[in-house]
C-alpha positions as CSV (number, residue, x, y, z in Angstrom):
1,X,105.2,-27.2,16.4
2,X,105.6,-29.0,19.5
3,X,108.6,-30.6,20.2
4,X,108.6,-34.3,20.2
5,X,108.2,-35.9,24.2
6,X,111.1,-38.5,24.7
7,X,108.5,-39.7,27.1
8,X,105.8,-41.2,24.9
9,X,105.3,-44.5,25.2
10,X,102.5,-45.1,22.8
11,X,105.6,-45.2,20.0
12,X,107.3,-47.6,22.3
13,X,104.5,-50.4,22.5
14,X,105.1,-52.8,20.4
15,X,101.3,-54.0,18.5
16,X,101.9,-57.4,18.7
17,X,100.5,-58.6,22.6
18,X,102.4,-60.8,24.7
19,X,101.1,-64.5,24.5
20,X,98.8,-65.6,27.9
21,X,98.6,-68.8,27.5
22,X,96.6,-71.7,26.4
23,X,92.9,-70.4,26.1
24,X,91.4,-74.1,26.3
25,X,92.4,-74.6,30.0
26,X,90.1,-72.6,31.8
27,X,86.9,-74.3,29.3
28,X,88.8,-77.5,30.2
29,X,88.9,-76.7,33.9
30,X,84.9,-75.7,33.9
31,X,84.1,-79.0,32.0
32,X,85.7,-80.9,34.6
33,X,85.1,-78.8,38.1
34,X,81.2,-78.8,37.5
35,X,80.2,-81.8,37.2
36,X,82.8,-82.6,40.2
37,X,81.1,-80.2,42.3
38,X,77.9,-81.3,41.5
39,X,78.3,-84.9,42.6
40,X,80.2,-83.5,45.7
41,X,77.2,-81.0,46.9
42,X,74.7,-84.1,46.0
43,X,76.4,-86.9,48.0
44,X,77.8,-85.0,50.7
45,X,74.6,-82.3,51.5
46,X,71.6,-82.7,49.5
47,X,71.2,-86.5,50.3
48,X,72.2,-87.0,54.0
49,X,69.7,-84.2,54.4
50,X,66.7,-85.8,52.5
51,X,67.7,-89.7,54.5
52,X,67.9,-87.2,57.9
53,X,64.1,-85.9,56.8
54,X,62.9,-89.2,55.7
55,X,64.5,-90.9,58.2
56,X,63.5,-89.4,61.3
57,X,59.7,-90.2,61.1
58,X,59.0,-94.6,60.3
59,X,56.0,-95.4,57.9
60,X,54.0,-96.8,60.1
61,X,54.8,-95.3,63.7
62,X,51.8,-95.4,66.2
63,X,51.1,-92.0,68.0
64,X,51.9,-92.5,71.6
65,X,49.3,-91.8,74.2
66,X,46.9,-92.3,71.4
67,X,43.5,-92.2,72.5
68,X,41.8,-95.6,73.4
69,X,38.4,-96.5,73.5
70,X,36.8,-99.6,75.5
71,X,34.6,-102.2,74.0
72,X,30.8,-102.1,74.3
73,X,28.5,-98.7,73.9
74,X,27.1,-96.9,76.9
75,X,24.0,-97.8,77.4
76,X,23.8,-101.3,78.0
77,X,25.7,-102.0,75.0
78,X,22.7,-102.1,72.4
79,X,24.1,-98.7,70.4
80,X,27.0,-99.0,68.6
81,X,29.5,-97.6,69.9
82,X,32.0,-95.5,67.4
83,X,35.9,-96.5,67.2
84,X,38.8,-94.6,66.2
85,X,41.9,-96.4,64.3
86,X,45.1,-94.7,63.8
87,X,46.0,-94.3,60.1
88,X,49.5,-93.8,60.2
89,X,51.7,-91.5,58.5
90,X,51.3,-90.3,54.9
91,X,54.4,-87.9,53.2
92,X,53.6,-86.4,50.1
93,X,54.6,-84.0,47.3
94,X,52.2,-81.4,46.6
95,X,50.6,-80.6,43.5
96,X,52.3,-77.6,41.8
97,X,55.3,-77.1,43.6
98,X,57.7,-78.7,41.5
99,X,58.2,-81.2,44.0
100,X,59.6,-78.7,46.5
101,X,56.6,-78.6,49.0
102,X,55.4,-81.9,50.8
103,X,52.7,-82.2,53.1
104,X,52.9,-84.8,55.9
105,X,50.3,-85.7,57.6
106,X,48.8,-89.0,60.4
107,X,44.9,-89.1,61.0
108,X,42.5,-91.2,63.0
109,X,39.7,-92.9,61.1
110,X,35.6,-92.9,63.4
111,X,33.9,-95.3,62.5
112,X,30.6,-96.9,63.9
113,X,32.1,-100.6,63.2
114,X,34.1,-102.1,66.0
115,X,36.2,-103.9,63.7
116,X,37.6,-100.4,62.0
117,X,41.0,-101.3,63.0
118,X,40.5,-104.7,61.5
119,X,39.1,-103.1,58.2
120,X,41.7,-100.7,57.9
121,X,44.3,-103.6,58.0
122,X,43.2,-105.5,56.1
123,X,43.1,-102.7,53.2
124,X,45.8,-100.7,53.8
125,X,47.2,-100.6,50.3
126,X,44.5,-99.5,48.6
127,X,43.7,-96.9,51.7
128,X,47.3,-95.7,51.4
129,X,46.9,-95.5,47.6
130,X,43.6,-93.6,47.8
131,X,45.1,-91.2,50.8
132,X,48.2,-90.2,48.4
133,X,46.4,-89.8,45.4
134,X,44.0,-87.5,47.1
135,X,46.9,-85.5,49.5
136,X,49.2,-85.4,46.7
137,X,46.6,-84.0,44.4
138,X,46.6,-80.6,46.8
139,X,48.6,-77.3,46.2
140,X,50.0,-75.4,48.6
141,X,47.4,-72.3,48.1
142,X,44.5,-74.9,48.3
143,X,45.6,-76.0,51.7
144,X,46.1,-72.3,52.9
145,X,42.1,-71.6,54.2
146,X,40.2,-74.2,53.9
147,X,42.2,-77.1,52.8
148,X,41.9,-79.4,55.7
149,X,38.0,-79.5,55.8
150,X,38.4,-80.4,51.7
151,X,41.0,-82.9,52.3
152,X,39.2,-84.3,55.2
153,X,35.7,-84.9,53.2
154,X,37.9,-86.1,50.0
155,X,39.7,-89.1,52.0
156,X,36.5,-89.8,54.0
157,X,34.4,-90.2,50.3
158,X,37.5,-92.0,48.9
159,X,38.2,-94.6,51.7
160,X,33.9,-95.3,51.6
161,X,34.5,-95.8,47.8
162,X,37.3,-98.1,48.3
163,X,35.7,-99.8,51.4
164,X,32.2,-100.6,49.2
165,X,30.1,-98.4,52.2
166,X,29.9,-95.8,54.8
167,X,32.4,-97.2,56.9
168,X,34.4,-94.5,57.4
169,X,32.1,-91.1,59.4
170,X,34.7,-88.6,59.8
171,X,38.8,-88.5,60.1
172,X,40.7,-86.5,62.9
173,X,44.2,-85.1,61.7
174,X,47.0,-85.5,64.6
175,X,49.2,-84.1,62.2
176,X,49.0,-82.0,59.1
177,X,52.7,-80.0,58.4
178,X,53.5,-78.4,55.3
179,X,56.9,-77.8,54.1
């Protein structure tokens, strides 16, 4: 038999464990640090950086060095001569993205009318309306080949519709970003 090691220590633990503490603090701790951190991370990084991308581009901000066309057609001034009117800026969500994508986007409207600018005007909200419902409609892999010549004939049969006529002959995008 082997002789008993004076060295053991299993016989020595006692089975009883030492007390740590109260278990509730850390849940306690958790309950309150989250939602803490939350509203810190949302005031402090998430917003000023949406007001910063919202902020840096007005409504309604012409183009500069937009182009300009003068009054009267060529020839004597018996054609028609076409006009362009700047839009203005459109920012929208896309369609399937889980409001994570936006397109933004500011277009020129040809029309044969002088009075385009005039028109446009004069029906902005319901051009605006039609423009987001038809941009914000999109998806991200739509806009990928073809999706400007698609969104371009969409807002040009949309702002007829709305405009009672073939006012509107074709729309030139100055700018068309997705992020």
């Amino acid at each position: 038999m082997a002789a008993k090691d004076d060295t053991d220590t299993l016989g020595s633990t006692p089975l009883v464990p030492k007390k740590a503490g109260n278990p509730l603090i850390p849940v306690i701790a958790v309950v309150v640090l989250v939602p803490v951190l939350c509203y810190g991370v949302m005031d402090f990084v998430i917003i000023p950086k949406l007001k910063s991308v919202a902020g840096s581009a007005p409504a309604a901000a012409p183009a500069q060095g937009a182009p300009k066309k003068k009054e009267g057609g060529g020839h004597g001034g018996k054609e028609a001569a076409a006009k362009d009117a700047e839009f203005g800026l459109i920012m929208v969500n896309l369609s399937g993205s889980g409001s994570s994508r936006y397109l933004r986007t500011n277009f020129f409207i040809k029309s044969n009318d002088a009075k385009i600018a005039e028109i446009i005007k004069e029906n902005q909200p319901a051009l605006r309306d039609a423009a987001i419902m038809v941009l914000s409609a999109q998806t991200p892999a739509g806009l990928e080949n073809n999706g400007r010549d698609i969104v371009r004939k969409a807002l040009i049969s949309q702002f007829n519709r709305v405009l009672g006529g073939e006012v509107v002959d074709q729309i030139y995008f100055s700018e068309f970003v997705i992020q």
